[in-house]
PLY file of the C-alpha trace (Angstrom):
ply
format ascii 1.0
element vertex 524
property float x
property float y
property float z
element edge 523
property int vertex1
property int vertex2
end_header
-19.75 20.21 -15.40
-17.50 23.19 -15.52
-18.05 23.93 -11.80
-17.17 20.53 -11.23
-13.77 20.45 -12.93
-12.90 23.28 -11.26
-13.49 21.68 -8.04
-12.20 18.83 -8.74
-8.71 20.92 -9.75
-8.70 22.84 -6.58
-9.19 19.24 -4.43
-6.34 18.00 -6.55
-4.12 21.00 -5.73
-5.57 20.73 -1.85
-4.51 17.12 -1.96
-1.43 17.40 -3.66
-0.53 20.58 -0.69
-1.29 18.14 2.33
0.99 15.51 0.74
4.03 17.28 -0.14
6.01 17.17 2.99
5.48 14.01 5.41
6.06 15.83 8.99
9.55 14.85 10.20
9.79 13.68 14.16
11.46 16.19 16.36
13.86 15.04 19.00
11.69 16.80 21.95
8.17 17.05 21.92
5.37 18.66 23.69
2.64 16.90 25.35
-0.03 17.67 27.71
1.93 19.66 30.50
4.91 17.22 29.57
8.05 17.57 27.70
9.20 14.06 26.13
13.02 13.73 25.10
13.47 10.83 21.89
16.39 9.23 21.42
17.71 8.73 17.46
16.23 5.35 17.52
12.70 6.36 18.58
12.79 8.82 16.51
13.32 6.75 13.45
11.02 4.44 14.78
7.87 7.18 15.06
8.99 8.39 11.96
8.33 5.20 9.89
5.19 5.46 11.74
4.48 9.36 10.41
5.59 7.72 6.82
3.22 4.63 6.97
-0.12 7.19 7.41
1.26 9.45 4.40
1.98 6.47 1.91
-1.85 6.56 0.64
-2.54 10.22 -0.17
-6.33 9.13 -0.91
-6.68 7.36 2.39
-5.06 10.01 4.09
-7.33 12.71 2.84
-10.47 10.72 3.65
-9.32 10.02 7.15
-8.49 14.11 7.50
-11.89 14.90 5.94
-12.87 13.15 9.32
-10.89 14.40 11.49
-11.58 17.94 10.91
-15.30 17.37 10.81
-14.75 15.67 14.24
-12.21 17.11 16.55
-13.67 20.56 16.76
-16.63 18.84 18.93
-13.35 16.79 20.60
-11.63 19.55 21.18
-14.57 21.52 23.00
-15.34 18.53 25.18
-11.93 17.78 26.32
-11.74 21.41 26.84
-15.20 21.29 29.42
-13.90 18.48 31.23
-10.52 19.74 31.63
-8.60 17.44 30.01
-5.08 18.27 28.34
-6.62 18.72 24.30
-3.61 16.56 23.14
-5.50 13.65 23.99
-7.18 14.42 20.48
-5.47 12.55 18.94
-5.96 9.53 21.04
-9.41 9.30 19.20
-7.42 9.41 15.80
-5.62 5.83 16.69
-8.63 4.47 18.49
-11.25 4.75 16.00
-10.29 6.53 12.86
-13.05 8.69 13.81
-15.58 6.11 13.16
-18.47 5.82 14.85
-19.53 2.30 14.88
-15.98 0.63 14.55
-15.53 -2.07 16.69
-12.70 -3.87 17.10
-11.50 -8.00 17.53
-11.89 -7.62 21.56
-15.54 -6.04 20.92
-14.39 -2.65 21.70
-17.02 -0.36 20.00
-17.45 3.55 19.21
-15.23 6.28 18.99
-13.32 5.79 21.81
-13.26 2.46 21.74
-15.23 1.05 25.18
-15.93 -2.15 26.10
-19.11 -1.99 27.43
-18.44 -2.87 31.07
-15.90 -0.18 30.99
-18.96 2.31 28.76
-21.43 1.66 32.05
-18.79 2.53 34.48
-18.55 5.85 33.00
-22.12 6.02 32.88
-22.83 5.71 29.20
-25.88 4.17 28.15
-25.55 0.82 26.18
-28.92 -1.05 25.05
-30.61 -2.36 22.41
-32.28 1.15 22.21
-29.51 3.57 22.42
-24.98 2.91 22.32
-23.66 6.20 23.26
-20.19 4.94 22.58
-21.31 5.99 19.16
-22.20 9.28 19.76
-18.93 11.89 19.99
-20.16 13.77 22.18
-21.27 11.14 25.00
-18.72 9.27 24.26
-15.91 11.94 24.69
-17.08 12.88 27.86
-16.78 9.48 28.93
-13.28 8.98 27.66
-12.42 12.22 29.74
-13.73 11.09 32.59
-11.74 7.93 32.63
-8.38 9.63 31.77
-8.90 12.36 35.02
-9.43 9.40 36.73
-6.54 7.25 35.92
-4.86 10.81 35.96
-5.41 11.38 39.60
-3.31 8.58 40.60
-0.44 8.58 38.66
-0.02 12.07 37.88
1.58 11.89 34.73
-0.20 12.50 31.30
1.86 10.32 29.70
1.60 6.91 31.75
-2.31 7.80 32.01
-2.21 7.52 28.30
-0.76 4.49 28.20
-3.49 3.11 31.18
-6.25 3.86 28.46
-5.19 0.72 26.86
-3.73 -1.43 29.53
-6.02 -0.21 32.52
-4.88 1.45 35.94
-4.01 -1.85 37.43
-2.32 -2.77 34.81
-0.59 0.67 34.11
0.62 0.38 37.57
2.26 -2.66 37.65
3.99 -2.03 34.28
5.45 1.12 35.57
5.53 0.46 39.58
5.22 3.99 40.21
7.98 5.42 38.26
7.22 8.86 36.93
4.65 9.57 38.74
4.66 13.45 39.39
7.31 14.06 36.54
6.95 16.51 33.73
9.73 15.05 31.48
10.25 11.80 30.56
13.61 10.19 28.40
12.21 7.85 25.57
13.94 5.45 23.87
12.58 2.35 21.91
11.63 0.11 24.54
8.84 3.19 25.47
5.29 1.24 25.39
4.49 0.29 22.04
0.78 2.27 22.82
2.69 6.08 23.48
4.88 5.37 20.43
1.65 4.47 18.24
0.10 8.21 19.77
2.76 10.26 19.30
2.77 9.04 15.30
-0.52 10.36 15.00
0.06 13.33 16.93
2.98 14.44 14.47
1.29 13.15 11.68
-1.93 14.63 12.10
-1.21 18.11 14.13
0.14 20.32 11.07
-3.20 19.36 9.30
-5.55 20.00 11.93
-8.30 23.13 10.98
-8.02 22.47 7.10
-11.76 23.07 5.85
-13.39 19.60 5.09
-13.31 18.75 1.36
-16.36 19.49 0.39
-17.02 22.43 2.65
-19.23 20.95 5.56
-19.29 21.17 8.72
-20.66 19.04 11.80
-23.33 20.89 13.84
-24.76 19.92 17.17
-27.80 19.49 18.48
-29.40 18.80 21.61
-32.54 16.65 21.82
-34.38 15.71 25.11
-37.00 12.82 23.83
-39.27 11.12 23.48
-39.21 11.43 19.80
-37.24 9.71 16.58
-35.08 10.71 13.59
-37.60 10.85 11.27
-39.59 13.77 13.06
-36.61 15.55 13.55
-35.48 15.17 9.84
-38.58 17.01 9.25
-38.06 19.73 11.82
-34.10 20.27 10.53
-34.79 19.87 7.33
-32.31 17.36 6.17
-33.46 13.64 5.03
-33.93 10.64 7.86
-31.49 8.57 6.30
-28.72 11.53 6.78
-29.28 11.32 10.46
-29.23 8.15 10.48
-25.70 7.76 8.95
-24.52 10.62 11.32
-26.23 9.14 14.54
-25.61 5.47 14.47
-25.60 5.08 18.72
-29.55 5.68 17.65
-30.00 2.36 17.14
-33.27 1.81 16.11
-34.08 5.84 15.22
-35.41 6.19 18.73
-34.37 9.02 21.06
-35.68 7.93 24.35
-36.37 11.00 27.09
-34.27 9.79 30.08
-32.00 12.51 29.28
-30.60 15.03 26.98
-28.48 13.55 23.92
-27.01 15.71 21.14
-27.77 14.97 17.72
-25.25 15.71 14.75
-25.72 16.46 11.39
-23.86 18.03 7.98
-24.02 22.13 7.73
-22.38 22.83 4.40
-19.98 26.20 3.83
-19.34 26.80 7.45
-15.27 26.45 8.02
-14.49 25.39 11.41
-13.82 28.80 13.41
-9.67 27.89 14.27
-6.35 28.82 12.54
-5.44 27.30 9.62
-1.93 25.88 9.25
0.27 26.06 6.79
-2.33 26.98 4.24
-0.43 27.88 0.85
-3.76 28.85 -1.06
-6.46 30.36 1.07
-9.37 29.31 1.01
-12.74 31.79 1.03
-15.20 31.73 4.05
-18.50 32.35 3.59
-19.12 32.77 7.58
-21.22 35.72 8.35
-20.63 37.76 5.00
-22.89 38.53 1.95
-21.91 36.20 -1.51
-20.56 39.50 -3.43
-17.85 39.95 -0.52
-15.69 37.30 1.46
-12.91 37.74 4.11
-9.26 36.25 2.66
-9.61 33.06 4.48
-6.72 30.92 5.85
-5.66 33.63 8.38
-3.84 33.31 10.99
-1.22 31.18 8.98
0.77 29.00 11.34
3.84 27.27 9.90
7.11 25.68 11.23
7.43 22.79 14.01
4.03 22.35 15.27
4.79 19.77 17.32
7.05 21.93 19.47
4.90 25.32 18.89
5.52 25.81 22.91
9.35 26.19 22.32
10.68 29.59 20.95
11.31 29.83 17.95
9.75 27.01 16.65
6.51 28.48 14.70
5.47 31.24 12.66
1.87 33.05 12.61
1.25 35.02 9.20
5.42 34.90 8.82
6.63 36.43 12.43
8.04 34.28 15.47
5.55 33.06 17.48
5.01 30.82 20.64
1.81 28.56 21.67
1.22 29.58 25.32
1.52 27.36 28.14
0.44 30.09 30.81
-2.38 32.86 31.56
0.38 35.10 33.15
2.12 37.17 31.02
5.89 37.22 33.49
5.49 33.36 32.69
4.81 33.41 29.28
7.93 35.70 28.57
9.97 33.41 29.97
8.52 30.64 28.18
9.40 32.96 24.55
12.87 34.07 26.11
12.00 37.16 26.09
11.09 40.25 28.39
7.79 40.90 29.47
7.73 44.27 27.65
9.03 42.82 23.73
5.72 40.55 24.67
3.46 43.41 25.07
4.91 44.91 22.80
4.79 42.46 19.91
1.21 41.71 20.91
-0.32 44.99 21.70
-1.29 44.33 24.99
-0.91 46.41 28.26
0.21 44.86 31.54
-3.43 44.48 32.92
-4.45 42.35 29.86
-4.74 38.64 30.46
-2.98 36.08 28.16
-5.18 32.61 27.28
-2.85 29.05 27.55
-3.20 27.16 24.32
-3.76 30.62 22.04
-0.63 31.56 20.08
1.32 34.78 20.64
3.83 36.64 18.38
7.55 36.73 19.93
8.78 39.53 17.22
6.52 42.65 16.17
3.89 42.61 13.47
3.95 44.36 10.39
2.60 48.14 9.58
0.47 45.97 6.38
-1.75 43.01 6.41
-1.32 40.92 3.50
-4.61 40.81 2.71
-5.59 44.32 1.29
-9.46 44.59 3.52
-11.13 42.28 6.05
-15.20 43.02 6.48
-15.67 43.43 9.96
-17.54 41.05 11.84
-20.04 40.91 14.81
-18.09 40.95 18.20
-15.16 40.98 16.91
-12.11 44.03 18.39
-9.79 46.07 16.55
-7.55 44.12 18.73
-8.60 40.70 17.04
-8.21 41.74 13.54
-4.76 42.69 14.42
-3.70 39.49 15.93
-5.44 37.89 12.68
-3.07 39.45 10.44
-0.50 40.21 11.99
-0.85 43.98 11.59
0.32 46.60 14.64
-2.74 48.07 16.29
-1.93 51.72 15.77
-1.51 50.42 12.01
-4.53 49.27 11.70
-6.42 51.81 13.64
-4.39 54.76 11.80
-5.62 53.44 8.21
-9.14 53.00 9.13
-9.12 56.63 11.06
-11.08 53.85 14.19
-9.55 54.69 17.90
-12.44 52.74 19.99
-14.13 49.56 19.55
-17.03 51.39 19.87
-16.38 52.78 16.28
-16.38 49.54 14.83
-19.62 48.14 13.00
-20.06 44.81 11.25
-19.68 44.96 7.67
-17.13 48.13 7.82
-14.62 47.42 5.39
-11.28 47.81 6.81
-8.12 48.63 4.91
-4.79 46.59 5.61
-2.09 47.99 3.36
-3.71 51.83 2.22
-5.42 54.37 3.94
-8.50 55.78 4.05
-8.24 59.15 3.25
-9.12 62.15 5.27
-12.49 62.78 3.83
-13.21 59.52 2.84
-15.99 57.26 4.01
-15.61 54.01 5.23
-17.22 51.55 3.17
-19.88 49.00 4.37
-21.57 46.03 3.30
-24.26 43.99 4.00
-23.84 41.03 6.07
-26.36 38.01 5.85
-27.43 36.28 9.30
-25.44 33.16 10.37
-25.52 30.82 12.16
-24.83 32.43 16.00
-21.59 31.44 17.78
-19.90 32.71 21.01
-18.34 35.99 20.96
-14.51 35.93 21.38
-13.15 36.43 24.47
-12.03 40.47 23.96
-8.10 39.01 24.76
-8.34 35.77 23.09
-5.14 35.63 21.03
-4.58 35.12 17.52
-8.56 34.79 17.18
-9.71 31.36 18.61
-13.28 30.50 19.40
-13.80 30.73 23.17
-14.69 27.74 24.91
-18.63 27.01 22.47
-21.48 26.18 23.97
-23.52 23.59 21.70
-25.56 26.14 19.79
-29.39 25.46 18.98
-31.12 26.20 16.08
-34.26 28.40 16.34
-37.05 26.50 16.11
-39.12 26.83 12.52
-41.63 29.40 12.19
-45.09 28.16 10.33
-46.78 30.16 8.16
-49.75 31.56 9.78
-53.11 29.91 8.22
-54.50 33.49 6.98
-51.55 35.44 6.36
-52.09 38.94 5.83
-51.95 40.54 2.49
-47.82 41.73 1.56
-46.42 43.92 -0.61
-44.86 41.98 -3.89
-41.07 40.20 -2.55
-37.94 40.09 -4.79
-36.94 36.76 -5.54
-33.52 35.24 -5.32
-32.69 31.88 -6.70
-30.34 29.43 -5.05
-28.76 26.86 -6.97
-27.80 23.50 -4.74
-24.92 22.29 -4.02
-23.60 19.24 -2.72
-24.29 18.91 0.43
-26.62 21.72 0.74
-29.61 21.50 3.61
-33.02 22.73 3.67
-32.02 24.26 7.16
-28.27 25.19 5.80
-30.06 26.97 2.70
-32.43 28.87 5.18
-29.84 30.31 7.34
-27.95 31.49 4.94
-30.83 33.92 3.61
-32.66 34.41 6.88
-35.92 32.23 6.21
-37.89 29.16 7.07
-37.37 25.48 6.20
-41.24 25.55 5.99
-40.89 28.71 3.79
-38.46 27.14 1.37
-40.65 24.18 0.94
-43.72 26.38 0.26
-42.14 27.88 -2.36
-40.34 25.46 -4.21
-43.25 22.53 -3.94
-40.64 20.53 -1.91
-42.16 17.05 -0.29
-42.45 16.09 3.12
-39.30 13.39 1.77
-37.15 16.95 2.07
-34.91 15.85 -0.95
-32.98 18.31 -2.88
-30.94 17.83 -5.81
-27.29 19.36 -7.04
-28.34 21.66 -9.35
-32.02 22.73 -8.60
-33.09 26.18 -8.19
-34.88 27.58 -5.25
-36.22 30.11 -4.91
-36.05 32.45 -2.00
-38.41 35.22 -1.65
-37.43 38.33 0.18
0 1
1 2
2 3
3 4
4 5
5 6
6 7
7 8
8 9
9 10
10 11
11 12
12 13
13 14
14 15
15 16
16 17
17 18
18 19
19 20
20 21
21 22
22 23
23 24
24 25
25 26
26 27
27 28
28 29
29 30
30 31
31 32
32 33
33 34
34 35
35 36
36 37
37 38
38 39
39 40
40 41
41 42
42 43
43 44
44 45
45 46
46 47
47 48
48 49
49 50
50 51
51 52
52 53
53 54
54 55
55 56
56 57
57 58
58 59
59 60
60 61
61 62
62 63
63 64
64 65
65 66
66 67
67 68
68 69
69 70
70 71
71 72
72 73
73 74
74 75
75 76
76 77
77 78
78 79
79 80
80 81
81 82
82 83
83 84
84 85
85 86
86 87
87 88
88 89
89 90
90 91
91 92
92 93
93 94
94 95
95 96
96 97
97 98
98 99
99 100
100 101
101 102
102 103
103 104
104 105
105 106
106 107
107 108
108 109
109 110
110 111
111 112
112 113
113 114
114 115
115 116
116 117
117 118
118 119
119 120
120 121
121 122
122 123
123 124
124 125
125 126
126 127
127 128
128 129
129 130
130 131
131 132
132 133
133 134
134 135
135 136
136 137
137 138
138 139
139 140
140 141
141 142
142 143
143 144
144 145
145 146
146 147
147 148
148 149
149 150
150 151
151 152
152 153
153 154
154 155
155 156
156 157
157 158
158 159
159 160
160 161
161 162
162 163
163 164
164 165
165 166
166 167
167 168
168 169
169 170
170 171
171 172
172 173
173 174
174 175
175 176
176 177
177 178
178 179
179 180
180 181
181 182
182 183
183 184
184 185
185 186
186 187
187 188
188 189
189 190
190 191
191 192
192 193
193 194
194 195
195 196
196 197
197 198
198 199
199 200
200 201
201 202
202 203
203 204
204 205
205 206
206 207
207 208
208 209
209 210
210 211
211 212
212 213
213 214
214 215
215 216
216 217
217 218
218 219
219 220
220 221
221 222
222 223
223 224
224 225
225 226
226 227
227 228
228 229
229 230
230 231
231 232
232 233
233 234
234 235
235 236
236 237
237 238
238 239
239 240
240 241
241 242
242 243
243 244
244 245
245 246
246 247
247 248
248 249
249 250
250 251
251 252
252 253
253 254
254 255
255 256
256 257
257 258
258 259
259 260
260 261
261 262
262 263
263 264
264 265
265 266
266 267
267 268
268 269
269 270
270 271
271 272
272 273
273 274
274 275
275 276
276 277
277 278
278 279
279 280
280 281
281 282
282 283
283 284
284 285
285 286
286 287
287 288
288 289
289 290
290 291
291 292
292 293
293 294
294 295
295 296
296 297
297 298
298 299
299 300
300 301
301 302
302 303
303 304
304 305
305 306
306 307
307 308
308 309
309 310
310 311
311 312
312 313
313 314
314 315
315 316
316 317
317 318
318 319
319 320
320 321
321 322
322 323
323 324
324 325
325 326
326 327
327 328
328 329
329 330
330 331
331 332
332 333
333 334
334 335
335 336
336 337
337 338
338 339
339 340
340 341
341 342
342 343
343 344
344 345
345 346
346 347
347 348
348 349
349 350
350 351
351 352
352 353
353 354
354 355
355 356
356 357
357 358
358 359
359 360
360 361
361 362
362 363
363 364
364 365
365 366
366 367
367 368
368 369
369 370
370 371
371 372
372 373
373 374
374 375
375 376
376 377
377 378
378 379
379 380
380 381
381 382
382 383
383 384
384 385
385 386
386 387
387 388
388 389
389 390
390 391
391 392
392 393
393 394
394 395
395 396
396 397
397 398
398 399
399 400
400 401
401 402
402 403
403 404
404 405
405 406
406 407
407 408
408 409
409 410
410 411
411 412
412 413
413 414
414 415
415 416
416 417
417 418
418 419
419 420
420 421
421 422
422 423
423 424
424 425
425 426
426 427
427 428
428 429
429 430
430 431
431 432
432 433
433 434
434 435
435 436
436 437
437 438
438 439
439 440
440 441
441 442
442 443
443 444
444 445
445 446
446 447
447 448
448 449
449 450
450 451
451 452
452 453
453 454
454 455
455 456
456 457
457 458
458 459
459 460
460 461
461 462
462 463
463 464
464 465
465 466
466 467
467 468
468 469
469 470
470 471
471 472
472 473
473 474
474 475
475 476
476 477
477 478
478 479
479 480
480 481
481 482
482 483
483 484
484 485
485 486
486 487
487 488
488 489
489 490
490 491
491 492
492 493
493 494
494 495
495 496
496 497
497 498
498 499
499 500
500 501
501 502
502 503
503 504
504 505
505 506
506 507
507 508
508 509
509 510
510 511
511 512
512 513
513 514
514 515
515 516
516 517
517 518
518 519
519 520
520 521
521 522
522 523
């Protein structure tokens, strides 16, 4: 009950954080590749908008709790197919994020198809499977239609506004104006469609990367059938009906094996790997990192104007001037920050051969000779370089307290200092890092640490004990006490075992049902 209350206090204070400042509507904002100028009226307009989704701080929260379980997997898709990732947010106002809404012209899913318009993007619809319920399908359906809307009128903004009214009628609501431009004057006649978007985008944007509320995270997997939910339940050790809730275009618990279709389902204590904004009270990771030691999470901090984090001067990350970046060439992303090529380098640690990443955030003004957390536990694959960015530390800073020149030198679980320095004669300390789940290694110039683009990532597939295991020597025993949320399959990541394994020991029933609570225990 204790534990409880104390979660309950820090949701409260979580809550309380998100709803403290509604995000005000700036008079220029950033878009796709477009800039968008408001007139006072607009803005007043989008701003009741931004007002109208903060009124209810519960319904807020539960609506946020699904957008950051969701637009990670958005966010990589849009990515793939190369569409601008602004368009996030159109699945915000479509949907809600929920997966079997359908609205009063029978629009269904995520992104809202019809089905005529599903089938035309090649999405299966049937009595057996509706992949305008499944985010992934469905997202790379609603990219597909954009690029091609996109590819005649050439303007992000007007293709937006064709999602809802279709090309035809896109066209002859516009008659070709715009077409080709990258800034557009709005005032309050603007389409009442791109007025409704760019509420969500400023109301939504500063919160984006916040960890869900109760820690989990959606994971991915593909499936090529024939087989059903209830198998796989088995297999991923999680119960039927949680697939079920989570995989709804499954409509009768069938996956068919006419092609490959990706299942999700809850991980729990895995934060989405992407800044966190505006974060006043970090919150702990467990990613990677042994229970007795944690990384300061909520690093890099980014705070200010989000909406216009491409302008100078706009944003902070961890406290210093920074810039989102619009190019990969670092002569055009000076110019973007207003300043010279060399202050760039400079204030990222970069030399002129390095490459610079559009959409990654760079610092305009130097970083500090301290982190402000006092040690960060290396990781696997990450670069001196990378921590740096993370805090906002110099390079030779970091590498001068930690006596590390090379990459080379660096091992997971070294614990390096941010503020003090290891002394001459000193060892570097080291921990113990427990497996994880594997994701992609950062790109080694991927700024202000961002996940490169993911692949979906699949689980290894369940060892079974052997049916005349050899004789072993006697194992220490660790006990696990559930959570909410906790998995069979989450549980036997974390320590490096089976699902089988884990039901072996703890006399757990083919049903796979845990309770908050109950001890397992994990033998070693």
């Amino acid at each position: 009950m204790k534990k409880f209350l104390v979660g309950l206090f820090f949701a409260l204070c979580s809550l309380n954080a998100v709803m403290g400042q509604v995000p005000q509507v700036p008079r220029t904002i950033r878009f796709a590749d477009m800039t968008l100028h408001l007139d006072p009226g607009l803005q007043r307009e989008i701003q009741d908008e931004v007002n109208a989704q903060y009124r209810s701080p519960s319904h807020f929260q539960t609506k946020l709790d699904r957008v950051n379980l969701y637009l990670p997997v958005v966010e990589r898709v849009l990515r793939e197919e190369g569409v601008p990732e602004d368009f996030k947010f159109l699945v915000i106002q479509e949907s809600s994020l929920i997966s079997d809404a359908v609205s009063t012209s029978n629009a269904v899913g995520f992104w809202q198809f019809k089905q005529a318009t599903a089938e035309e993007v090649l999405l299966r619809v049937d009595q057996e499977v509706d992949e305008r319920k499944n985010i992934v399908s469905a997202t790379r359906g609603a990219a597909s239609y954009l690029k091609k809307h996109q590819r005649y009128l050439d303007n992000w903004a007007i293709t937006l506004v064709s999602y809802q009214m279709g090309l035809g009628g896109a066209n002859n609501y516009y008659k070709g104006r715009h077409k080709g431009e990258r800034t557009m004057d709005l005032d309050r006649k603007t389409y009442w469609y791109l007025k409704k978007f760019l509420a969500h985008k400023i109301a939504f944007e500063p919160q984006l990367g916040q960890v869900v509320s109760n820690g989990d995270y959606l994971h991915e997997y593909p499936v090529k059938g024939p087989t059903d939910l209830k198998t796989l339940a088995k297999s991923l050790g999680v119960s039927e009906n949680h697939l079920r809730e989570y995989n709804t275009w499954a409509s009768k618990g069938r996956i068919p094996g006419d092609r490959t279709y990706v299942v999700t389902y809850l991980l729990n204590g895995i934060v989405p790997n992407r800044p966190i904004l505006v974060s006043e009270t970090p919150q702990a990771t467990n990613e990677g990192l042994a229970p007795s030691r944690q990384n300061a999470g909520g690093f890099p901090r980014i705070s200010g104007n989000l909406s216009n984090a491409r302008q100078p001067r706009e944003i902070k990350i961890n406290g210093i001037h920074g810039i989102l970046a619009n190019s990969s060439d670092q002569s055009r992303l000076a110019a973007q920050a207003g300043i010279s090529e060399r202050k760039l380098r400079r204030s990222n640690d970069l030399k002129p051969s390095d490459p610079v990443q559009a959409g990654r955030y760079y610092y305009t003004r130097r970083k500090k000779s301290k982190g402000e957390p006092e040690e960060h536990i290396a990781q696997p694959g990450e670069t001196l370089w990378e921590i740096s960015q993370l805090y906002g530390i110099r390079l030779h800073s970091l590498m001068a307290k930690n006596r590390l020149y090379r990459d080379e030198q660096l091992l997971p679980g070294m614990v390096l200092r941010l503020q003090k320095y290891y002394k001459k004669n000193e060892p570097i300390r080291r921990v113990t890092l427990t497996p994880a789940p594997q994701r992609p290694a950062a790109a080694k110039q991927a700024a202000v640490p961002l996940k490169s683009t993911p692949s979906v990532e699949t689980p290894p597939k369940t060892t079974r004990p052997s049916p005349d295991p050899e004789p072993s020597a006697p194992a220490s025993v660790v006990v696990h006490l559930v959570q909410p949320g906790d998995t069979l399959y989450a549980i036997s990541r974390k320590y490096g075992v089976t699902v089988a394994d884990l039901k072996s020991w703890n006399q757990i029933g083919s049903d796979n049902i845990l309770s908050v609570g109950q001890k397992l225990e994990i033998r070693k």
